[in-house]
C-alpha positions as CSV (number, residue, x, y, z in Angstrom):
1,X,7.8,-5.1,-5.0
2,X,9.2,-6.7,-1.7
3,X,11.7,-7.4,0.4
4,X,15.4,-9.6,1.0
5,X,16.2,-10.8,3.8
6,X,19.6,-12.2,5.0
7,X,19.0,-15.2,6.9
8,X,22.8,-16.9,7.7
9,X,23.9,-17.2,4.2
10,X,20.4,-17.3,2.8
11,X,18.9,-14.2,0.8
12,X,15.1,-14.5,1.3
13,X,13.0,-13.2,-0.9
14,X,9.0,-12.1,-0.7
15,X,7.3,-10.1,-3.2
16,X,4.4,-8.0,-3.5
17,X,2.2,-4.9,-4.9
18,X,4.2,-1.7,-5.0
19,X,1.8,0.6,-4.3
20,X,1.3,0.6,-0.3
21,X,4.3,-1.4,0.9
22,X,7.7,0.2,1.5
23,X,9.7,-1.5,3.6
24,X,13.3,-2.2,5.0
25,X,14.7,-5.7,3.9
26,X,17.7,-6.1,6.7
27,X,19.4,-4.6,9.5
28,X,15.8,-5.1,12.1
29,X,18.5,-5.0,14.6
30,X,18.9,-1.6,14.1
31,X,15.5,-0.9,15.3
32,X,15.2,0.9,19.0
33,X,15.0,-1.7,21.3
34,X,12.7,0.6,23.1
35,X,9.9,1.6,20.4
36,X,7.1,4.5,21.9
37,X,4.1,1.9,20.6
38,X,3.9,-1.6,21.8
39,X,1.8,-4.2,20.9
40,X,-1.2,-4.6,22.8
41,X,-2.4,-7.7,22.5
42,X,-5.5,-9.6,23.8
43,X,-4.8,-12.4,25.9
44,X,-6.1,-14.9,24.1
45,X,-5.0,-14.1,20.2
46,X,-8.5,-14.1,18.7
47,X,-9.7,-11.8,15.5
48,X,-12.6,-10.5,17.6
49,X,-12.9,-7.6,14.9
50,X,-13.2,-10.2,12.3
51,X,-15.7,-12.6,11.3
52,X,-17.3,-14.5,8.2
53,X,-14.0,-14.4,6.6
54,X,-14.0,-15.4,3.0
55,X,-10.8,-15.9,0.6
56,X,-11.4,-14.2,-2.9
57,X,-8.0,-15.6,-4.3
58,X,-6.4,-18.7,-4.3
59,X,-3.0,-18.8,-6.1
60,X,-0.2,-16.0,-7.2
61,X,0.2,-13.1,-5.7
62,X,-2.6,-10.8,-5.0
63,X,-2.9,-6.7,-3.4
64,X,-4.4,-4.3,-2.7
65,X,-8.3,-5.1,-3.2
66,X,-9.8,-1.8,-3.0
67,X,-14.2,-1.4,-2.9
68,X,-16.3,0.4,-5.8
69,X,-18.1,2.8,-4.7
70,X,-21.5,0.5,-4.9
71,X,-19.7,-1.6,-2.8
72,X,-20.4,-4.4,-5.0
73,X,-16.8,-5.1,-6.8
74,X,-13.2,-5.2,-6.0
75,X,-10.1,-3.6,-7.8
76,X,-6.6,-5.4,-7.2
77,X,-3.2,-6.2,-8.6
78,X,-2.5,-9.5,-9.6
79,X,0.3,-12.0,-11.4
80,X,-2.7,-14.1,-12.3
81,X,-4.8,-14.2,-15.5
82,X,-8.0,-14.9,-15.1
83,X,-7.8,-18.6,-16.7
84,X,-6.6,-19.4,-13.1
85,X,-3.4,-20.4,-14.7
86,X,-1.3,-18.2,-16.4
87,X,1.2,-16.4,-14.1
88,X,2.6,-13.2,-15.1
89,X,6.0,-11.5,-14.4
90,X,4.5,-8.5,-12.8
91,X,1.5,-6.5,-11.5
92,X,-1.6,-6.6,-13.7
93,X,-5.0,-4.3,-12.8
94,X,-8.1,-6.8,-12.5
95,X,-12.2,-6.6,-11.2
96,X,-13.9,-9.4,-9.3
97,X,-17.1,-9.5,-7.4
98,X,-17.0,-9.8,-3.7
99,X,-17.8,-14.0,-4.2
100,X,-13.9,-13.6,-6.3
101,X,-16.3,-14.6,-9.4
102,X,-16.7,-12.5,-12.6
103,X,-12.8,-12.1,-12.8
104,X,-11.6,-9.6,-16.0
105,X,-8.3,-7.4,-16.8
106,X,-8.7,-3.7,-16.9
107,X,-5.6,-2.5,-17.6
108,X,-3.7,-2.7,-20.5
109,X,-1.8,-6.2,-20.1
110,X,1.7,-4.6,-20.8
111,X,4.0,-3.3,-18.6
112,X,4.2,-3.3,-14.7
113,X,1.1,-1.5,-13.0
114,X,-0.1,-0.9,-9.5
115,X,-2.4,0.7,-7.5
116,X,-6.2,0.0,-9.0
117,X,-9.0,2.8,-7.6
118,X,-12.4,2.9,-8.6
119,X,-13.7,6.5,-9.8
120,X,-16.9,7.4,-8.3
121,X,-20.2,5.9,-9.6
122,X,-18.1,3.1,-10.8
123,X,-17.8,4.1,-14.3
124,X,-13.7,4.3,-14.4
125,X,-10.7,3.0,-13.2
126,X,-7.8,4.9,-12.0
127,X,-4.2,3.0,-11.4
128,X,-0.3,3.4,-12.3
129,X,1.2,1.9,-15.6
130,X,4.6,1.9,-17.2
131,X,3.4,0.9,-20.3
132,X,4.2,3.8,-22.1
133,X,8.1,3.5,-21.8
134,X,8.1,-0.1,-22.4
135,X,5.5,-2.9,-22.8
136,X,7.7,-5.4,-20.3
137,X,7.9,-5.8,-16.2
138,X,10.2,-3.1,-15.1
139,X,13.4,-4.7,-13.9
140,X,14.5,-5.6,-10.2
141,X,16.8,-3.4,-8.6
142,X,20.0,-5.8,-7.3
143,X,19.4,-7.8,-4.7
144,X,21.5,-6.7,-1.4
145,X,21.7,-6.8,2.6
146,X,19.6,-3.8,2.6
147,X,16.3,-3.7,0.3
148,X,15.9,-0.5,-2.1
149,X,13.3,0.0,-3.8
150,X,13.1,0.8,-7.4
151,X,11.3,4.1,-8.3
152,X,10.3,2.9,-11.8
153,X,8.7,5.6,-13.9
154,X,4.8,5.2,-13.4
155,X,2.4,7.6,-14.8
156,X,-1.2,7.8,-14.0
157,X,-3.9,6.9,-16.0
158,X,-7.7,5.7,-16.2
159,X,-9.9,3.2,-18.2
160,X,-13.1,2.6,-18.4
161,X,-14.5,-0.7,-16.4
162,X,-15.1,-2.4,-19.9
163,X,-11.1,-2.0,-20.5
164,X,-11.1,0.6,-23.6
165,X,-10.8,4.6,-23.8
166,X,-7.3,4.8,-22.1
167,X,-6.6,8.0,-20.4
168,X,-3.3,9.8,-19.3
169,X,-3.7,12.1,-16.5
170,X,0.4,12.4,-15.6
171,X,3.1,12.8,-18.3
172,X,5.4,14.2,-15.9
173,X,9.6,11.9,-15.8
174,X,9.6,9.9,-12.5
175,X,7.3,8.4,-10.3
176,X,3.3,8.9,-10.3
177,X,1.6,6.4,-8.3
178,X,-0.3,5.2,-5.1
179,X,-3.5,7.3,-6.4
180,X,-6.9,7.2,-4.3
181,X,-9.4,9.1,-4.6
182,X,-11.6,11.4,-2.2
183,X,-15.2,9.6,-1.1
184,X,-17.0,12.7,-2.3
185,X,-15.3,12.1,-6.0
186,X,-13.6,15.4,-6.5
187,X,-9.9,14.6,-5.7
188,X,-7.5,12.5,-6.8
189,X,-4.2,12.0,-4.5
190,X,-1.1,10.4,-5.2
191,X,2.7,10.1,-5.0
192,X,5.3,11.7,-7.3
193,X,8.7,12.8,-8.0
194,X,8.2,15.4,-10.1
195,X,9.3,18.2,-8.0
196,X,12.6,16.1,-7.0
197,X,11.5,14.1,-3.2
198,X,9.1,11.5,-3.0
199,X,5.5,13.9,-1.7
200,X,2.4,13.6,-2.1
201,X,0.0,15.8,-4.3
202,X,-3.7,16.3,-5.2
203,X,-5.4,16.9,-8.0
204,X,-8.6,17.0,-9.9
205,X,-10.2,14.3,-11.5
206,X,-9.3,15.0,-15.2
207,X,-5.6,16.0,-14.0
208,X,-6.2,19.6,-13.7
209,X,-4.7,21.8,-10.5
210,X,-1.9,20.2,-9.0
211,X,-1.2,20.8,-5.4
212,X,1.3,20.1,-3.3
213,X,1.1,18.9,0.1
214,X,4.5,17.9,1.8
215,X,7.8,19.3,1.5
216,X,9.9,17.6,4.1
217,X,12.8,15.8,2.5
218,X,12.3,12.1,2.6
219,X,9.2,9.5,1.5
220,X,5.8,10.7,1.6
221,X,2.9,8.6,0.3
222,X,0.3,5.9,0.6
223,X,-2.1,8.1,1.1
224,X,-5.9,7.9,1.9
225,X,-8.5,10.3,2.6
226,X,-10.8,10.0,5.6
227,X,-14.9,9.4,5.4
228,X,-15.5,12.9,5.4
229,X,-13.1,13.9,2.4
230,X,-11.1,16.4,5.1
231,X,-8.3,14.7,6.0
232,X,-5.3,12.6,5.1
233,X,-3.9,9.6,6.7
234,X,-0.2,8.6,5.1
235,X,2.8,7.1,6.1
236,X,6.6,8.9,5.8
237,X,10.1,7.8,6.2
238,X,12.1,11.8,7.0
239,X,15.9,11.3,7.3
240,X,16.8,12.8,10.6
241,X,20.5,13.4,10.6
242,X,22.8,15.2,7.9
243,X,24.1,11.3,6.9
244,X,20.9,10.3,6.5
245,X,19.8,13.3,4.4
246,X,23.0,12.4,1.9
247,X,22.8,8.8,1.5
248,X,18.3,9.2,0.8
249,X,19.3,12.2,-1.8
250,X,22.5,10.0,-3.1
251,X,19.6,6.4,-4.2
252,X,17.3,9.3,-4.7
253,X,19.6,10.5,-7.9
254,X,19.6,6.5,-8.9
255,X,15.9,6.4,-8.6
256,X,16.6,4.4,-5.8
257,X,15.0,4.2,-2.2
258,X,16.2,2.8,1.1
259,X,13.5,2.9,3.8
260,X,14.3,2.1,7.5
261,X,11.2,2.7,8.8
262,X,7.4,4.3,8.2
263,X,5.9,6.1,10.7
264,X,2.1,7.2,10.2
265,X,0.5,11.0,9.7
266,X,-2.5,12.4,9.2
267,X,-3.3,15.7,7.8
268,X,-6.0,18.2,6.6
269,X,-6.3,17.6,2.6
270,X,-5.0,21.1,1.7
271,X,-2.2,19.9,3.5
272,X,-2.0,21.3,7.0
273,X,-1.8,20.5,10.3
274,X,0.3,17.3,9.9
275,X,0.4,15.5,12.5
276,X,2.6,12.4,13.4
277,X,0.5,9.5,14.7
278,X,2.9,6.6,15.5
279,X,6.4,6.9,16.8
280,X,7.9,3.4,17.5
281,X,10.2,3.0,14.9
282,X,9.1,0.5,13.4
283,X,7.5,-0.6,9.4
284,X,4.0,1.2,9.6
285,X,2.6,1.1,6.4
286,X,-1.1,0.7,4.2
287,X,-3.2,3.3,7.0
288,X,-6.6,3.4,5.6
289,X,-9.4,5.7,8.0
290,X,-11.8,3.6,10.4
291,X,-15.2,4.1,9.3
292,X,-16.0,6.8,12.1
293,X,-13.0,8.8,10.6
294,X,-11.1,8.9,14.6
295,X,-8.8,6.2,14.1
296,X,-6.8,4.2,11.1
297,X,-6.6,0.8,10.4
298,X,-2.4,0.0,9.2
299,X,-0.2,-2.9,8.5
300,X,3.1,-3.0,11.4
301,X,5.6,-5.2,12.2
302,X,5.1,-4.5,15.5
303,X,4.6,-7.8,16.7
304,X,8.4,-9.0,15.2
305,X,10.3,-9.5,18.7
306,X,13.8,-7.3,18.8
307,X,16.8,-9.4,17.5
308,X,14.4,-11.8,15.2
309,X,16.4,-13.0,12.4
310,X,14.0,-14.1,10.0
311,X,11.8,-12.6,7.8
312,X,9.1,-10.4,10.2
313,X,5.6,-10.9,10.4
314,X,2.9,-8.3,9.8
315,X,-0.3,-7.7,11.1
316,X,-2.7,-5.1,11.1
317,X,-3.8,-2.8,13.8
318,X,-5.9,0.0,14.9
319,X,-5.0,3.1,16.3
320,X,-6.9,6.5,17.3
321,X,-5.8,9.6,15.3
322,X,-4.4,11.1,18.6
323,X,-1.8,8.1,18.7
324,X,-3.8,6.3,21.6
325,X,-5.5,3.1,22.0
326,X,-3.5,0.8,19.9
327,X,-5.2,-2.7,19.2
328,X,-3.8,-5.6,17.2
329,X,-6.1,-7.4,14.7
330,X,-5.2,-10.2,12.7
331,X,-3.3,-13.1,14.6
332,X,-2.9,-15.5,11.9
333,X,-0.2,-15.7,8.6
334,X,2.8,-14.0,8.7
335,X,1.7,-11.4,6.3
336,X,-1.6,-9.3,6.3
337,X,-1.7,-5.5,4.8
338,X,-3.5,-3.6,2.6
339,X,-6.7,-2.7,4.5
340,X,-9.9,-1.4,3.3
341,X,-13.5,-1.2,4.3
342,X,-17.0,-1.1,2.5
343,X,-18.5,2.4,1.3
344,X,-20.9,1.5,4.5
345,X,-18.2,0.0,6.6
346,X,-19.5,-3.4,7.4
347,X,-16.9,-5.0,5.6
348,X,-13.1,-5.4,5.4
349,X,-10.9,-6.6,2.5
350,X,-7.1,-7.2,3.1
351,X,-4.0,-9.3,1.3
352,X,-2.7,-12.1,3.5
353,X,-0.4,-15.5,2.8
354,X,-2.6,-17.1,5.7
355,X,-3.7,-20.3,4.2
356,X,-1.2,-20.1,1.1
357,X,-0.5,-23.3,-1.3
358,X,2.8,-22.0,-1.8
359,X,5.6,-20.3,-0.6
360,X,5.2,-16.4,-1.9
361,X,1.8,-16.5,-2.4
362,X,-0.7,-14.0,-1.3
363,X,-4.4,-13.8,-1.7
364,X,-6.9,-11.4,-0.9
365,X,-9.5,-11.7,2.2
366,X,-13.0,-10.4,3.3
367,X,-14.3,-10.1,6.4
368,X,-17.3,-8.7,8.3
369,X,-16.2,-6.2,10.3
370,X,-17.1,-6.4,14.5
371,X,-16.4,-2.8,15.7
């Protein structure tokens, strides 16, 4: 996944994990040159919140590093083999330890996958594959002046951490991806299309009892639970106008999407009380609970000045889950998303291109974390 960007006569291109990132490509313009949310940032731009910051990864590009629930290992998508040098076409499922050591391949080496989660105690491995319709990297939509994303047709399914004893949980046409799961082990929650709209559902852990959460037309996804297991932080792109409504169902039907922007909600897991936490219309994207459970920790481009005309820089940022106290974290790179703290929330892990070898490349991060 990523993004083109029209820069003169130029199309940029960056490329990532699918799983967290959905983004608009062109047009930043467009944006209200008034958003609700500014950045707040320190005086001096100092990662205060961050310290003891290792890099796990060093070539390729590399997402979405999630913890086991020892705390001990990290899950992530990567273009690169463990042999350090063969590159891949797309998104692979891999382990590591927190030294980026002990490097193996979970998944099943065919197909394009995404969105690696550990089950609880360790003993699995839950992600999206499309494997099972065809063994190579899903194709790239066209490249354009806008970006759309493809919605290729992932299903869900789990293997154990030695990389045998494939399971299926989805078998639904579409889209199933961007699965977590609950920190007390009993849900599993995810994107799909199954029901015609991007929205999020829940579900046990052996697929059983489906559950739908949202209904309002538009993207609904990336979604996390808090520390508690109660709640929901996710991020949602609704089409306001009538227009807007046509032209999402219109690349819907072409299994196509066209983001503008993400805003950020929380809500109760059963799937109340949503509640809309940002509201600067801008990319808000990869919200992941602090560990007290009364804020969230997201990727933004916030920072991006209006009328910027090359490709935006994002950081990550805090925010209370009333919408108040808004902090920026990372100062350094141009690209830092993906989020995620320890089971006892000393640490941080987070994808970055700060310190990349090459251009495209992105690599994954720990940090100690400084409340």
């Amino acid at each position: 996944m990523g993004w083109n960007i029209q820069v003169g006569g130029t199309i940029r291109s960056l490329t990532w994990g699918t799983c967290l990132l959905l983004m608009p490509s062109h047009g930043w313009a467009q944006e209200p040159t008034a958003p609700t949310l500014a950045p707040e940032a320190p005086a001096v731009q100092t990662e205060r919140h961050l310290t003891n910051i290792r890099q796990l990864t060093f070539s390729g590009k590399n997402a979405e590093a999630y913890f086991s629930s020892s705390g001990h290992q990290l899950v992530y998508q990567s273009t690169l083999e463990p042999d350090g040098k063969t590159q891949r076409g797309c998104y692979q499922i891999y382990i590591m330890n927190l030294e980026g050591a002990n490097v193996y391949r979970v998944s099943t080496g065919t197909g394009g996958t995404t969105c690696g989660y550990f089950f609880p105690g360790d003993r699995r491995v839950l992600f999206s594959s499309t494997h099972i319709n065809s063994t190579l990297c899903p194709p790239e939509p066209p490249r354009g002046e806008r970006y759309r994303w493809a919605l290729d047709d992932y299903d869900l399914f789990t293997m154990s951490l030695k990389g045998w004893d494939l399971q299926r949980l989805t078998a639904t046409p579409g889209y199933d991806a961007e699965a977590t799961i609950s920190p007390d082990g009993r849900t599993i929650v995810w994107t799909s299309m199954r029901d015609g709209d991007l929205d999020i559902y829940t579900m046990k852990l052996d697929g059983t009892n489906v559950k739908r959460l949202t209904e309002t037309i538009g993207y609904d996804g990336g979604a996390f639970f808090s520390p508690d297991s109660k709640r929901l932080v996710y991020r949602a792109n609704h089409p306001a106008t009538d227009q807007e409504v046509k032209a999402y169902q219109d690349l819907l039907a072409k299994n196509l999407v066209e983001p503008s922007h993400m805003e950020l909600f929380i809500m109760n897991a059963d799937g109340s009380n949503q509640t809309q936490i940002t509201n600067n219309g801008k990319a808000n994207f990869a919200p992941y609970f602090l560990p007290h459970g009364k804020g969230v920790i997201f990727a933004s481009n916030l920072s991006t000045p209006e009328g910027h005309h090359g490709p935006p820089s994002f950081h990550l940022y805090t925010i209370n889950d009333d919408g108040t106290g808004l902090e920026q974290i990372t100062f350094e790179g141009h690209f830092n998303s993906f989020p995620m703290f320890s089971p006892d929330g000393t640490q941080l892990v987070w994808s970055s291109d700060r310190n990349a070898a090459a251009k495209g490349e992105y690599n994954i991060f720990l940090a100690d974390w400084v409340p």
